[in-house]
KEKOLMI-305896 format. One record per residue (C-alpha): y, x, z; residue in one letter; residue number from 1. Coordinates in steps of 0.25 Angstrom, whole numbers. Layout:
north_east_up_r_k
Y_X_Z_A_NUM
...
END
This chain:
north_east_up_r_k
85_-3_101_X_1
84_11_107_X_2
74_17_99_X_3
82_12_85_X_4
95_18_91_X_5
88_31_94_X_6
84_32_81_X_7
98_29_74_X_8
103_39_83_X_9
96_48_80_X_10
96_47_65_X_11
82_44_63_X_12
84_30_59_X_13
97_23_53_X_14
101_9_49_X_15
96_6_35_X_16
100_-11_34_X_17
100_-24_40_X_18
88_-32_38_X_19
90_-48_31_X_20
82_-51_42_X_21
84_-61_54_X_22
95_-52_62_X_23
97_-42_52_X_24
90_-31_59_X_25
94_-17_55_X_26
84_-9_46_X_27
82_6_50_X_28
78_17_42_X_29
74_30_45_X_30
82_42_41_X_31
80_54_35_X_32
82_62_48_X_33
68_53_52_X_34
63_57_41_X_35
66_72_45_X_36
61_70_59_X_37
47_65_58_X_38
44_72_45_X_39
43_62_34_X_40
46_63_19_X_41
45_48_17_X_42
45_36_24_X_43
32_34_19_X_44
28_45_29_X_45
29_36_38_X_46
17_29_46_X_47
15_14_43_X_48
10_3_54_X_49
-2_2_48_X_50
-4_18_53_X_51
-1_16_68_X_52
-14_10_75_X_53
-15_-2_82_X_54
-12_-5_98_X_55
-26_-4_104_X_56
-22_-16_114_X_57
-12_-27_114_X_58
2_-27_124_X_59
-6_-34_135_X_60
-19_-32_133_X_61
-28_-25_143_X_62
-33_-12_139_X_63
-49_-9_141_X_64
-52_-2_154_X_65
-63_7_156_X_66
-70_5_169_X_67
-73_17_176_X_68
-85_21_178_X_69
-87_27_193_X_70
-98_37_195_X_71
-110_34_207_X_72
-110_45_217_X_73
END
């Protein structure tokens, strides 16, 4: 994956294990130079999922439109 490799290279992620899951994917961690970059004294730091808000729309699903309104002359 580009954005993974991107990462490794430049040191902001590193390979931390092999998952026992199905395939063994690898397991990423970030690395102190992350931690450096974006300010952070902890993981923790960190926002959780729960933090970013929800889509407003599904993929596929029509956004509203607002008809205009055309002034008389």
């Amino acid at each position: 994956d580009y954005t993974i490799q991107k990462l490794l290279e430049k040191e902001l992620v590193s390979i931390i294990g092999r998952s026992e899951g199905p395939g063994r994917p690898l397991l990423y961690g970030t690395s102190v130079k992350f931690m450096d970059y974006f300010g952070l004294k902890s993981i923790k730091d960190l926002p959780q999922p729960k933090d970013f808000k929800e889509p407003d729309s599904e993929i596929g699903e029509r956004a509203p439109v607002e008809e205009e309104k055309r002034e008389e002359e």
